[in-house]
C-alpha positions, 0 to 999 in steps of 0.5 A: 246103255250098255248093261255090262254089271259092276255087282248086284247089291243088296241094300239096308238102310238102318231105323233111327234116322242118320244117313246110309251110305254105301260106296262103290270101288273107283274104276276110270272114267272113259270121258267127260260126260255121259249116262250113268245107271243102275236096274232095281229089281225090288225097292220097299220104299220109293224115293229111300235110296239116291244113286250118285257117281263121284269124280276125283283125279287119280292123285286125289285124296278120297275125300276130295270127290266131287258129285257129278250126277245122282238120281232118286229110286223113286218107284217101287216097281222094278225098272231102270233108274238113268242119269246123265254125268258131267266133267268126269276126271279121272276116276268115277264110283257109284254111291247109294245113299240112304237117308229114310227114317224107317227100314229100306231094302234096296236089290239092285246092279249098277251098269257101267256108265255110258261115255260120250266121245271127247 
């Protein structure tokens, strides 16, 4: 996988339940299918953040997106969480959701995705 960094990041989600979510900026997608990522550096709590990329056509709204691939945090211990992405249209962005009923810290940098070749 390529490690190219889009940002390192820290992230919080909030006590009192409700759903954290933390948007990335769009950038292109370089194919339909691939592998997308992120390298954790600390997580406090395993399978409190899901990392998902979205897909929308360039002249798309915003709030048109589809899902095209996720994958939970789920240890405490550093390392590389991956997943594959598919039917990627124009543009793609990482999201980092949290829904966890009690303080979370999430360190982390996302990786440009890996595309397979049309």
């Amino acid at each position: 996988m390529d490690m190219l960094i889009l940002g390192e990041l820290m992230a919080h989600a909030s006590t009192g339940g409700g759903t954290t979510v933390l948007e990335g900026y769009w950038m292109p997608a370089g194919g339909n299918d691939g592998v997308a990522g992120a390298e954790v550096f600390f997580a406090s709590a395993a399978s409190a953040f899901t990392i998902k990329m979205e897909t929308k056509s360039s002249d798309a709204a915003d709030s048109s997106v589809t899902t095209i691939g996720s994958a939970t945090v789920s240890s405490v211990t550093p390392g590389v969480t991956k997943f594959d992405v598919a039917d990627a249209r124009d543009l793609v962005r990482y999201v980092v959701e949290s829904s966890h009923e009690s303080d979370a810290y999430l360190h982390f940098q996302l990786s440009q995705p890996l595309w397979a070749p049309n």
